[in-house]
N, C-alpha and C positions, 0 to 999 in steps of 0.2 A: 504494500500500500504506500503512494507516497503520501510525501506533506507538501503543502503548501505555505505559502507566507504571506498574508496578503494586508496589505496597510489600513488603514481608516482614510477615507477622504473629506472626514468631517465629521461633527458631533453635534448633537439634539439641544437645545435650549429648551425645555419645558416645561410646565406647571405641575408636574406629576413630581415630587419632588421626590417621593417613595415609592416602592411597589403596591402597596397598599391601596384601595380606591383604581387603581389605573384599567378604563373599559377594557374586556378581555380578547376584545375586537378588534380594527380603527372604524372612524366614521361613525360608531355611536355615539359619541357626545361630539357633535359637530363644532360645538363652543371652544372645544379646546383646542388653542391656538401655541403657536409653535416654530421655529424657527433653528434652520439647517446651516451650523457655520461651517465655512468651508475653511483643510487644513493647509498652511502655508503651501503645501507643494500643489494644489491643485486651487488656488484663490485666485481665479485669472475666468474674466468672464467668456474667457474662448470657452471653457468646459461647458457651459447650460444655454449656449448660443442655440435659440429655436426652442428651448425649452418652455417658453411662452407664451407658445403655440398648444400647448397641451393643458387640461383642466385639473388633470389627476395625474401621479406617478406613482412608482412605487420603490419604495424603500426598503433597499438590504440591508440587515443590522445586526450586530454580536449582542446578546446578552451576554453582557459585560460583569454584570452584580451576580451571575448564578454559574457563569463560563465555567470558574474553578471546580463547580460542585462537582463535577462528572455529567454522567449520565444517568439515565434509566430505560432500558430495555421496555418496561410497562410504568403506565402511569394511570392517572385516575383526573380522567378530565370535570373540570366544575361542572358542563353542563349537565352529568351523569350526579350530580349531589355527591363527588367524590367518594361514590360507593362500586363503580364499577370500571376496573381495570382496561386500560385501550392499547396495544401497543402505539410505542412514542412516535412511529412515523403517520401513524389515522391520528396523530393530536397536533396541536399547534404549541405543547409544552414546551416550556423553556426548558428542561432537561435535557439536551441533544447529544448528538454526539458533535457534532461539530459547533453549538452555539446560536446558531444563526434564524435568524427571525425575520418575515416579513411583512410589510403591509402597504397597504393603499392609498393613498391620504390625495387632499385635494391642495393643490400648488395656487396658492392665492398673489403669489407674486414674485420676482426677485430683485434683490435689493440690490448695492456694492455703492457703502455709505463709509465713507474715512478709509477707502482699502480695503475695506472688507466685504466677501462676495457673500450672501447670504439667500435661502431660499424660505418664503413666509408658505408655512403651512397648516391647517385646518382639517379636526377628527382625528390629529394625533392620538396616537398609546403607545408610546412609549416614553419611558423615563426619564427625569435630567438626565445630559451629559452619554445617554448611547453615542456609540460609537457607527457611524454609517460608515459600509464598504461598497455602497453601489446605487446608480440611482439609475431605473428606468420608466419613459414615459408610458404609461395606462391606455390602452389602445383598446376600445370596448367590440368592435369588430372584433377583436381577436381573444382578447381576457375575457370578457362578459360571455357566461355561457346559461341563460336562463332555464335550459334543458337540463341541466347538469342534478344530481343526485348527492346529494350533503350529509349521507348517513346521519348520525345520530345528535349533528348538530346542523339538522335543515331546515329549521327555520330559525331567523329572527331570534336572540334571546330578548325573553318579556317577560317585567315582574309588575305586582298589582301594587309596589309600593309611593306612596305619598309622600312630598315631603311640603315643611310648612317651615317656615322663620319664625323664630323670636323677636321681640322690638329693637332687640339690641343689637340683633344681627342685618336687621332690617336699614336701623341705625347706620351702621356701618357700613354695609353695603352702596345705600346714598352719599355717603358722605365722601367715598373712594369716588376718583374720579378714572384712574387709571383703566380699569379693566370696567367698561360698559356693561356686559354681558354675565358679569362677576354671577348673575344672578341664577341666571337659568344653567352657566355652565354649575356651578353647584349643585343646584334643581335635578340636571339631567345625570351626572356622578351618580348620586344617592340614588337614583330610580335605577339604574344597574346593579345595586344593591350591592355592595362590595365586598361584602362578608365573607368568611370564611363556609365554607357549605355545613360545616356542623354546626356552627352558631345560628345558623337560618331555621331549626330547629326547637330552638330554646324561645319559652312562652315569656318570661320574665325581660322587662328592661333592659336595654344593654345602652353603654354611653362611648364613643369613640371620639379618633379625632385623627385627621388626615392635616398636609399641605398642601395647598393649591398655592402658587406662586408663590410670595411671602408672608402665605396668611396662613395661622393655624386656624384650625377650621373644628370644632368640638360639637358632636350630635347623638342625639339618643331616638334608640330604636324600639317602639313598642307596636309589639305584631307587625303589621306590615305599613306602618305611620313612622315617618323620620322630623324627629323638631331638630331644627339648627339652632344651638342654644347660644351661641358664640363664637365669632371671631375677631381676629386682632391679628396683626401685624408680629412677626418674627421678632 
């Protein structure tokens, strides 16, 4: 078998700050906004000439925070309520053998502001600071296959949860001028439900707390109702 070597041409700016919260998808929280910096050796707007031209791309990417763990032969994907074992090539698990991850996302723009080339992009899932190895354009003649068969995760995931602010979060959300959207992208996070699959079990209370850009973000879970009790600034 050989090896390869193959570099980063850049890394993710995100609001997913942990893995925790981050859709297990891209394109379900279409709010979440995001931004592709490119690495000195390839910061030359010759690289995404014509890229412009396209709506959507798709991103090659190392999980970076899980790379070291190894692998796993079988794993136990969420949509199953992590009770039934898949092998890891029918999963999109970050357990691979090789790391690597892909997704879809929609290319809202590109920038190259002070020297620096950047791509604006929208429906991210992936975390700060991934490491991109490749970027190609989305071509729906050819990728889009509406005939195609999704096994066990063929439809849409969809949960019946609600979520609701508190005034103080409400507060605050107003008062931030920076992120417009702060609101629903929040809103739409929590209605992916981002729990752990055994925790989605448990009838009693539960209280969490993610990062969304530089906000801690604290909410409690009763049945299938989420209050956002709080947040604040890092």
């Amino acid at each position: 078998m050989s090896d390869y070597n193959i570099s980063a041409i850049g890394h993710i700016q995100s609001p997913y700050k942990q893995k925790f919260a981050i859709p297990r998808q891209p394109r379900l929280v279409p709010q979440a906004k995001a931004k592709l910096i490119f690495s000195p050796d390839f910061n030359r707007e010759e690289f995404v000439r014509g890229l412009d031209e396209f709506t959507h791309i798709w991103l090659l990417f190392r999980f970076h925070e899980t790379a070291d763990k190894g692998y796993s032969a079988m794993v136990r994907p969420p949509r199953l309520g992590g009770n039934e074992r898949k092998g890891v090539f029918a999963t999109r698990a970050t357990f691979r053998p090789n790391a690597i991850g892909m997704s879809a996302v929609k290319l809202e723009g590109i920038e190259y502001k002070n020297g620096q080339l950047s791509l604006l992009l929208a429906g991210i899932d992936l975390l700060d600071g991934t490491p991109i190895i490749d970027i190609k354009p989305y071509l729906p003649y050819s990728d889009s296959m509406p005939d195609a068969s999704a096994g066990f995760a063929d439809t849409r995931p969809e949960t019946e949860m609600t979520v609701e602010f508190s005034p103080q979060a409400i507060e605050f959300i107003n008062a931030q001028t920076q992120y417009p959207e702060l609101h629903d992208f929040i809103s739409n996070v929590l209605k992916q439900d981002p729990r752990p699959a055994y925790k989605k079990q448990k009838e009693e209370m539960q209280s969490y707390g993610m990062t969304l850009y530089n906000f801690n973000i604290r909410w409690q879970v009763n049945d299938s109702h989420n209050l956002v009790t709080n947040i604040e600034k890092n």
